[in-house]
C-alpha positions as CSV (number, residue, x, y, z in Angstrom):
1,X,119.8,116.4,103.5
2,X,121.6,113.4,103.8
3,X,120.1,109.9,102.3
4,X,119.0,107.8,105.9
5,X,119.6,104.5,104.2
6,X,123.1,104.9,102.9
7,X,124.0,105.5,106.7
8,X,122.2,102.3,107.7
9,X,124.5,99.6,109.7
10,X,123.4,96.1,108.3
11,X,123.7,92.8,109.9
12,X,122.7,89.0,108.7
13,X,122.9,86.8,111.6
14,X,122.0,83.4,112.8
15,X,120.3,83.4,116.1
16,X,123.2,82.3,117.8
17,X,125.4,84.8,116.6
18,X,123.1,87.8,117.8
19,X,124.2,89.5,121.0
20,X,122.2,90.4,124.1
21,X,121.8,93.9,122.9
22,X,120.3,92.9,119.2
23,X,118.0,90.4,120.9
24,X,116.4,92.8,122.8
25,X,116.3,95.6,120.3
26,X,114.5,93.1,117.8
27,X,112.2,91.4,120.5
28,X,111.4,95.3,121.6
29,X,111.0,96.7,118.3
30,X,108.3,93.4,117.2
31,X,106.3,94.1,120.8
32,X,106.3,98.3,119.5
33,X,105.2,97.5,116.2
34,X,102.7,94.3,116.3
35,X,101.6,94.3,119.7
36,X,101.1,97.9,120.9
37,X,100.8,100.2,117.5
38,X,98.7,97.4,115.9
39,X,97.1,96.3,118.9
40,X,97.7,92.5,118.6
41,X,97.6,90.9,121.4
42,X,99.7,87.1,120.1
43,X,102.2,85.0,121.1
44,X,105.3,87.0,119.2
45,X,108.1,84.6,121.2
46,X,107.2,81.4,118.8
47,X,110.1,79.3,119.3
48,X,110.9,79.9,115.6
49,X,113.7,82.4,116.3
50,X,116.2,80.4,117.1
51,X,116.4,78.3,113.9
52,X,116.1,81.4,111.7
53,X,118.5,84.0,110.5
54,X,117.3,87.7,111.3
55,X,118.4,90.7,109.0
56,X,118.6,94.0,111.0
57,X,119.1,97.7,109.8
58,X,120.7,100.0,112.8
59,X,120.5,103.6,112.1
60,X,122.1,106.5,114.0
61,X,120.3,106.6,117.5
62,X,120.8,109.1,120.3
63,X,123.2,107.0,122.9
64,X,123.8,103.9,120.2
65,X,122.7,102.7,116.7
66,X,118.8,102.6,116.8
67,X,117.3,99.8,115.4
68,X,115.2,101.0,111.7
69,X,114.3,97.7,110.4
70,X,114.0,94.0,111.0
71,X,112.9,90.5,109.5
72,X,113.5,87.2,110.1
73,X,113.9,84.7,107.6
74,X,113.0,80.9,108.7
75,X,115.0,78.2,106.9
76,X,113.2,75.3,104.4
77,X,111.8,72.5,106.5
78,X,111.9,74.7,109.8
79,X,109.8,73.3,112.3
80,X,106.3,75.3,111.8
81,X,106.8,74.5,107.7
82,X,105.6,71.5,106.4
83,X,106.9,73.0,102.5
84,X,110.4,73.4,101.6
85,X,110.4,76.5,101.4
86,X,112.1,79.5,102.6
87,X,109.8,82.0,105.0
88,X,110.2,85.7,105.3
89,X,108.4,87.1,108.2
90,X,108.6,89.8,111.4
91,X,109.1,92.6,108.4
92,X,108.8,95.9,110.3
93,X,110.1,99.4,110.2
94,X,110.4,101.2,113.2
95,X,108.6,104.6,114.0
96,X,111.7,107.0,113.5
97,X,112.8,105.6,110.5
98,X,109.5,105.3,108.2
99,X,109.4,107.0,104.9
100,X,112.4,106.2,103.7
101,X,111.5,103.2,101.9
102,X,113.9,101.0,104.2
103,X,111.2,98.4,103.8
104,X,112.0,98.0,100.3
105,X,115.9,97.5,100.9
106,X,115.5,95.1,103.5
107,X,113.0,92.6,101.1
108,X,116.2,93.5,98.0
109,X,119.0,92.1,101.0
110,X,116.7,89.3,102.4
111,X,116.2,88.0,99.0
112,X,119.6,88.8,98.1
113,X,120.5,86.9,101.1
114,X,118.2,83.9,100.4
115,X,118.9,83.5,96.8
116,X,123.0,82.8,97.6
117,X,122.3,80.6,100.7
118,X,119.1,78.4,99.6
119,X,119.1,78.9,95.3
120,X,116.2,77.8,93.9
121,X,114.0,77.7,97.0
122,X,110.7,79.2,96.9
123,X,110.1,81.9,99.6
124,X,106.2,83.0,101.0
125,X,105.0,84.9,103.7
126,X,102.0,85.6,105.5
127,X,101.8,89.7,104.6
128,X,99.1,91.7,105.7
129,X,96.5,92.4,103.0
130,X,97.0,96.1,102.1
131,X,100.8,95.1,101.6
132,X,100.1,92.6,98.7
133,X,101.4,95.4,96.2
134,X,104.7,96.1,98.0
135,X,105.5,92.5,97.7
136,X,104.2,91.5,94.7
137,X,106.8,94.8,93.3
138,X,109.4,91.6,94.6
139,X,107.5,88.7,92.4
140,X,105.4,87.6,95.5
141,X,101.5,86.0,94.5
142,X,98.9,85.3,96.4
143,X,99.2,82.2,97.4
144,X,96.1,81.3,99.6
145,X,92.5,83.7,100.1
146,X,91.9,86.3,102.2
147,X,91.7,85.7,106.0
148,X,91.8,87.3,109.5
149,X,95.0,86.8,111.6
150,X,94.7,88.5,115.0
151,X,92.0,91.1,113.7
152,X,93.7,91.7,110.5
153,X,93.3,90.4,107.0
154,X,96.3,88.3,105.7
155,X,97.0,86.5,102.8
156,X,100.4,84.1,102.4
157,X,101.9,85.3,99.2
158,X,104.6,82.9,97.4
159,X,107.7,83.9,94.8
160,X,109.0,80.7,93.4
161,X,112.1,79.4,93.5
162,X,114.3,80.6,90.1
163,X,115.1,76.8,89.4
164,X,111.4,76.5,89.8
């Protein structure tokens, strides 16, 4: 049996740099995952996309590469940030490709990512509650208590910048 991940296609884009075709995969995939399997119903088209940079993990599909795994990374001082810091959010792993622990090489690449382009910035998130583990395994805290975001509990978790 071959190892999923080491087959994965990876791409780190700017907004503007993303074609039709990875737009619609990402905006798909976030509808799949947040608003039908977790039954959210929110506003997932934020206006934040378009300032952020968005890591994706294509896999082999039937017809093309099938989208595995996404996240989006907002820059420090993006428009819905008050802090300087760098946010991580939109982390999801499609259906067909869970159980391969591509969640965890998407945070190492994000944060691999982050720490060339914005050194020393701190990064958060707003994870869902029974994911605190997974990220505190990448030197996220709690940040803030626990509270209810669209019918499930959240808490923004924070890893601080290394000049920090």
């Amino acid at each position: 049996m071959t190892d999923q991940r080491s087959e994965l296609e990876w791409r780190w884009k700017r907004f503007d740099d993303l074609t039709t075709t990875e737009v619609y995969d990402m905006l798909a995939a976030r509808s799949a995952v947040f608003v039908v399997e977790q039954n959210c119903v929110y506003g997932d088209i934020d206006g934040l996309d378009v300032d952020a940079w968005h890591l994706f993990a294509y896999g082999k599909g039937e017809k093309r590469p099938a989208l595995a795994g996404y996240l989006r990374v907002l820059l420090p001082g993006h428009p819905d940030e008050s802090e300087k810091e760098v946010r991580i959010g939109r982390v999801l792993t499609t259906a067909n490709f869970r159980g391969l622990k591509l969640g965890n090489a998407m945070l190492e690449r994000a944060l691999e990512h982050i720490l060339k382009q914005w050194p020393d910035q701190p990064v958060s998130l707003h994870a869902q509650a029974h994911l605190q583990r997974f990220y505190g395994a990448f030197g996220f805290v709690p940040s803030s208590g626990l509270h209810d975001e669209d019918g499930i509990p959240h808490v923004w978790m924070r890893r601080p910048g290394f000049g920090s």
